[in-house]
C-alpha positions as CSV (number, residue, x, y, z in Angstrom):
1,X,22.9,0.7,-66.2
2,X,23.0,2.7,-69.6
3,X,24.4,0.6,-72.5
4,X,25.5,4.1,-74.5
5,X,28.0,4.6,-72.1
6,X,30.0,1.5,-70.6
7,X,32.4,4.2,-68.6
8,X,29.5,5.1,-66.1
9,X,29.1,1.8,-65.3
10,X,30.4,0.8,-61.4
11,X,30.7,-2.5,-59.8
12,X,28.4,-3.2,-57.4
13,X,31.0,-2.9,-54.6
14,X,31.2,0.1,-55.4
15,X,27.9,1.2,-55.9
16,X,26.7,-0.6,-52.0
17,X,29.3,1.8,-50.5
18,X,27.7,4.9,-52.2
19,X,24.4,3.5,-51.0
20,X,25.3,3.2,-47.5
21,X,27.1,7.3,-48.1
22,X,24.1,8.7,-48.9
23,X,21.5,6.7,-46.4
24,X,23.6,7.7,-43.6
25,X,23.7,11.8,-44.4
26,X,20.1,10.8,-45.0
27,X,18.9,9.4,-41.7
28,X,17.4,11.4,-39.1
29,X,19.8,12.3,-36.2
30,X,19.1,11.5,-32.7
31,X,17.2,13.9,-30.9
32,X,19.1,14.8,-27.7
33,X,16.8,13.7,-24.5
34,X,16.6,16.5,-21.8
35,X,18.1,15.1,-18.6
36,X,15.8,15.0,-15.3
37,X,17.6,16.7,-12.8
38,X,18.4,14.6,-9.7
39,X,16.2,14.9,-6.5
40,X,18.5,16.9,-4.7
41,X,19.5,19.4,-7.6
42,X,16.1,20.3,-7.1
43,X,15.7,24.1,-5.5
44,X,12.9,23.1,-3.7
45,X,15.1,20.2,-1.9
46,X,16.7,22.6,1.0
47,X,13.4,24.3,1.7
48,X,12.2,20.6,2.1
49,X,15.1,19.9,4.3
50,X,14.8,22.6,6.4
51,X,11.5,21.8,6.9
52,X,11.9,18.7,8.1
53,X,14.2,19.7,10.4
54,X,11.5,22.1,12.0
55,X,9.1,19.5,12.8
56,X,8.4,17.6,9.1
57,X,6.1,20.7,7.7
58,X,6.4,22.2,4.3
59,X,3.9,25.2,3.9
60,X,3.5,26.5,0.4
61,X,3.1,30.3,-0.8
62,X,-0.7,29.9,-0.3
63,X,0.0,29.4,3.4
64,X,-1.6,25.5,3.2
65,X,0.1,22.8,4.2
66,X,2.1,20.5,1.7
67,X,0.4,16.7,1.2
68,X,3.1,16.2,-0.9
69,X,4.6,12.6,-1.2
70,X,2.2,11.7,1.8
71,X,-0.4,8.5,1.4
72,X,-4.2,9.7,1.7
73,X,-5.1,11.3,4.6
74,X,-8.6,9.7,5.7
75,X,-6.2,7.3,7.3
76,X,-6.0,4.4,5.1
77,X,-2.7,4.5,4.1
78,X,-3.2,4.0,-0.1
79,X,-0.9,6.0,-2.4
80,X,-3.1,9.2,-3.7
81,X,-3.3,9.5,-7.3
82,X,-1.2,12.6,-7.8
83,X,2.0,13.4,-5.4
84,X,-0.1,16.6,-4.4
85,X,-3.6,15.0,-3.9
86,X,-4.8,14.8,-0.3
87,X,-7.3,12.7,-0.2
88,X,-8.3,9.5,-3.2
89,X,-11.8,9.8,-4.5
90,X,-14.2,9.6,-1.8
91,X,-12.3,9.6,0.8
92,X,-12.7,12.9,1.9
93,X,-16.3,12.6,2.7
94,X,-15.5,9.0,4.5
95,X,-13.2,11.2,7.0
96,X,-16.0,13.5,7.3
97,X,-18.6,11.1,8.5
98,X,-16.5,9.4,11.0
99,X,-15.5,12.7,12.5
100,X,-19.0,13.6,12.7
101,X,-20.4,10.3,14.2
102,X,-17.6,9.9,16.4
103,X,-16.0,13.4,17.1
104,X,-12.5,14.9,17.1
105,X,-10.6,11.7,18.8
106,X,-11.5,9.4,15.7
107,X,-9.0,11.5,13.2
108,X,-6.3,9.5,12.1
109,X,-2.8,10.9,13.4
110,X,-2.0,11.4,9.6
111,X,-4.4,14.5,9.6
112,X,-3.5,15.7,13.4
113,X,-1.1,18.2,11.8
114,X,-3.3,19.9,9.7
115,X,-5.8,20.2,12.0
116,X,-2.8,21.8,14.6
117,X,-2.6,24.8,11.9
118,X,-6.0,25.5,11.6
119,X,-6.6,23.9,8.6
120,X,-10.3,23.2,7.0
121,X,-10.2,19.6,5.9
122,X,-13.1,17.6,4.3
123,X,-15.1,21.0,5.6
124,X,-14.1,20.5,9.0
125,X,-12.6,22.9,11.6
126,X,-11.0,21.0,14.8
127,X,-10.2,23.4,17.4
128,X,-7.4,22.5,20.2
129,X,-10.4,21.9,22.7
130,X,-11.2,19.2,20.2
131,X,-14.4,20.7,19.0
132,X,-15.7,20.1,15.6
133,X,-16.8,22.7,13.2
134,X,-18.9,21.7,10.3
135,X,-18.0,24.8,7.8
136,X,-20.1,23.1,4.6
137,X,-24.1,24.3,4.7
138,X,-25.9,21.6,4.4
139,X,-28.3,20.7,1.9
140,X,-31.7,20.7,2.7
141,X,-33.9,18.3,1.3
């Protein structure tokens, strides 16, 4: 408050409204949040549909077989870490051994598809006659 001039003096009614004026043109506005679209808006979702129609395969552009949304393929049923993983760590190489040791009737019916394509899984080749390819060298010691 100035004492030389008593006209520029305001009640403090007043003066809390002006406060409140000049915080709000102040304050930061809202940032507008992007929406997710829904699973179905998706344009992927018809390929996927159509897919499943055919049999429950989705092949990508690389020609491989989608492990998308599926649990880990060694046969142990545990969510992977990522929705495109195939395999959690390790697990990959525990398929592998028990293929090896116990041949093409021990894969888990997960994997069975893959294996239908022609797929190499954990370095393995299955052919329809059920034999096992090993494609990784091995290391020699």
């Amino acid at each position: 408050m100035s004492r030389k001039n008593p006209s520029t003096q305001i009640d403090s009614a007043t003066a809390t409204a002006l406060y409140q004026t000049e915080k709000a043109k102040r304050a930061p506005k809202a940032k507008a949040t992007k929406a997710t679209p829904a699973p179905e808006a998706t344009p992927d979702a018809p390929k996927a549909e159509k897919a499943q129609q055919k049999g429950g395969e989705t092949i990508l552009r690389t020609g491989r077989m989608s492990a998308r949304d599926l649990p880990c393929l060694c046969g142990c049923g545990n969510p992977t870490h990522t929705k495109d993983a195939r395999f959690l760590s390790g697990h990959d190489a525990k398929l592998r051994k028990v293929i090896l040791l116990q041949g093409a009737e021990a894969t888990p019916e997960i994997i069975r598809p893959f294996f239908a394509r022609g797929e190499e899984i954990a370095g393995l080749l299955i052919s329809e006659d059920g034999g096992v390819t090993d494609t990784k060298p091995q290391a020699s010691r």
